[in-house]
C-alpha positions in Angstrom: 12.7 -17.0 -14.8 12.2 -13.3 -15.8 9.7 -11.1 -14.0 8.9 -9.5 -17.7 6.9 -12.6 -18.0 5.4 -13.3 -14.6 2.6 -11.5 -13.2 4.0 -9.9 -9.8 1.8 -8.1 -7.1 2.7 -6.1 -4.2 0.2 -5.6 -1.6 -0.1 -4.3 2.1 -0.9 -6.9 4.6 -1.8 -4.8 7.4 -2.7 -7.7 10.0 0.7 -9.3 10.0 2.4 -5.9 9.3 4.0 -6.5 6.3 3.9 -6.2 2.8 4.1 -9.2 0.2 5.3 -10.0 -3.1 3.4 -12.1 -5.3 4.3 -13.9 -7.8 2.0 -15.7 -10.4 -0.2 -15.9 -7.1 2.4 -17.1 -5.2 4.1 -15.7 -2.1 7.6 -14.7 -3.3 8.2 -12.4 -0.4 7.8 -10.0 2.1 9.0 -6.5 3.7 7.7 -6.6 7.6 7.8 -2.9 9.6 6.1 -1.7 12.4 3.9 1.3 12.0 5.2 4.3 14.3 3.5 7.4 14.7 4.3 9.3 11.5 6.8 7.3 10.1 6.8 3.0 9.5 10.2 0.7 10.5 11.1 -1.4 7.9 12.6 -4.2 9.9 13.1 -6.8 7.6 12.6 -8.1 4.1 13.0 -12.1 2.5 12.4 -12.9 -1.0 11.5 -16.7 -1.8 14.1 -16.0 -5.2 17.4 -13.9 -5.4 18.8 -12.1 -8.1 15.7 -12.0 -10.2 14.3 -8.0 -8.9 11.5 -9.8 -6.8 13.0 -7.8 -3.7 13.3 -4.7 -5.8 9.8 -5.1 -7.2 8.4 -5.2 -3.0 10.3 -2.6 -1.7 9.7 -0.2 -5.2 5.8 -0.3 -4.1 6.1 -0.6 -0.5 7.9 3.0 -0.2 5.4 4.5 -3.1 2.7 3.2 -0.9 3.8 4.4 2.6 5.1 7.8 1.1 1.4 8.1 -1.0 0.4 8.3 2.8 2.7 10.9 4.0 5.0 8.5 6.4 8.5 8.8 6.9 10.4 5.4 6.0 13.3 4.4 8.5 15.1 1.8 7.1 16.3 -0.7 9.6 16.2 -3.8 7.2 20.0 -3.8 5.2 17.9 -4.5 1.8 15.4 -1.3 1.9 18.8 0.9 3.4 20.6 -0.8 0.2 17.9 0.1 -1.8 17.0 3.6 -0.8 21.0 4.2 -1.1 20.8 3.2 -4.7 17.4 4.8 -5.8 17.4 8.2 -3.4 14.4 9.3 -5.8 12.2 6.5 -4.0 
């Protein structure tokens, strides 16, 4: 499976405090946080499949999205720390 095929969509679910990953309609995964004044906790993230940039792909447009609104991102989840440690631009 490559994602260059698949048609993936990343979108805030606000009433279970998370954002998802869809893939091809499908749930592929999520990113849960808890909304703080001023900043959001990313707490944890689970992708459905590994080592295909599903995770990358959520957590890419999760911290576009909750920087677009001017919060500051802690990173208690070891994927979005791992991830901001690789791509310090995001």
């Amino acid at each position: 499976m490559s994602l260059d095929h698949d048609v993936v969509t990343v979108s805030d679910n606000r009433e279970e405090s998370r954002f998802e990953v869809h893939l091809d309609g499908q749930l592929g995964g999520f990113a849960e946080y808890t909304l703080e004044p001023g900043r959001i906790v990313f707490t944890h993230t689970e992708v459905a499949v590994e080592g295909k940039g599903l995770g990358s792909a959520l957590v890419k447009q999760a911290l576009a999205d909750v920087r677009e609104r001017g919060l500051e991102v802690v990173p208690e989840c070891p994927f979005v720390r791992g991830y901001l440690e690789r791509h310090p631009e995001a």
